[in-house]
C-alpha positions as MATLAB code, in Angstrom:
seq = 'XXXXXXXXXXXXXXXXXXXXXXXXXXXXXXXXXXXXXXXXXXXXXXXXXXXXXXXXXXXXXXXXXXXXXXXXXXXXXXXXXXXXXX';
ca = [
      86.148  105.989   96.749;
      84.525  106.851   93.593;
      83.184  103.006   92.943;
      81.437  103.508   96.260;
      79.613  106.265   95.128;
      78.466  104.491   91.670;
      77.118  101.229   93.326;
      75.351  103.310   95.961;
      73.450  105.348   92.725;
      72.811  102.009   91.233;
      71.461  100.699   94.701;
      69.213  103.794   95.305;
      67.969  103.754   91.401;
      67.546   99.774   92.313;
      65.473  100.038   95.616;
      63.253  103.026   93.858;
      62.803  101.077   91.269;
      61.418   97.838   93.448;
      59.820   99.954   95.602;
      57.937  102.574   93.904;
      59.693  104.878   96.236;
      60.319  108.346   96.780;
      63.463  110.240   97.162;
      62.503  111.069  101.082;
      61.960  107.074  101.399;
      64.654  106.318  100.034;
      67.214  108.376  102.278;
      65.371  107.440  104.847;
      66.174  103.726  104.167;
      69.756  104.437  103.265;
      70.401  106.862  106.006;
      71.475  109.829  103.780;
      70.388  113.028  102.742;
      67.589  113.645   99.892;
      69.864  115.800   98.424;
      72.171  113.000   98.408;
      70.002  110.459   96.848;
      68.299  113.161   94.060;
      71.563  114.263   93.265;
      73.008  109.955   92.983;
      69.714  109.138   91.067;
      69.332  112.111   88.504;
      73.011  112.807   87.748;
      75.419  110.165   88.544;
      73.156  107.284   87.658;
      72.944  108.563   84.668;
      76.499  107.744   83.844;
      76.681  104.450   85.493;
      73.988  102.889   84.072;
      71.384  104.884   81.592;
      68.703  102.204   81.185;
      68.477  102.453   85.297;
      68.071  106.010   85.489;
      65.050  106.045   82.905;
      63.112  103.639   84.690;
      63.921  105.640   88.169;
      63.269  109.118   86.125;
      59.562  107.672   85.632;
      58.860  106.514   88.751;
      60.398  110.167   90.388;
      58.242  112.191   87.964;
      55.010  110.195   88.821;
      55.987  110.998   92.226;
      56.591  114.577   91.281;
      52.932  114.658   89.771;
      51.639  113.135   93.046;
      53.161  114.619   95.975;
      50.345  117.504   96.105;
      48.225  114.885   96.254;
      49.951  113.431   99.015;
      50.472  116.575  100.502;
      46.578  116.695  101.404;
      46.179  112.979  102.408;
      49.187  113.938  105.241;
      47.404  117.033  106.487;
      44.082  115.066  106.488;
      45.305  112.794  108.557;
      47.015  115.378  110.793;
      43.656  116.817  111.419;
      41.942  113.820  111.915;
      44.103  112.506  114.740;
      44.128  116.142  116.324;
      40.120  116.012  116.227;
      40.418  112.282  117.432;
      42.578  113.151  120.147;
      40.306  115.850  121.761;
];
């Protein structure tokens, strides 16, 4: 059981890696929790394969940096449709 949960850390840090993708993406592709992947990509990857969880750590923190940015792009677009729907 405990190979399983390495090679899925190394897939997630993998795929957000390709991607660009966030944590919520990324469980979303997977079918798990965020908690799950976070948790796969900041601690346990960091076991399994060190050089991997840098290059994911950078991409998450960029995200971290962004995500009020997105944050205002969603509800935009929220009101837009709303308006556009009316």
């Amino acid at each position: 059981m405990k190979g399983i949960v390495e090679e899925r850390a190394a897939m997630l840090g993998e795929y957000i890696i390709e991607k660009g993708a966030t944590v919520r993406s990324a469980a979303q592709k997977f079918g798990i929790s965020k908690s799950t992947v976070h948790k796969d990509v900041s601690q346990r990857l960091k076991n399994v394969n060190p050089v991997l969880y840098r290059e994911v750590r950078e991409i998450l923190d960029t995200n971290k940096r962004q995500r009020h940015i997105r944050g205002g792009i969603a509800t935009k677009h929220k009101y837009e449709m709303l308006r556009n729907k009316k």
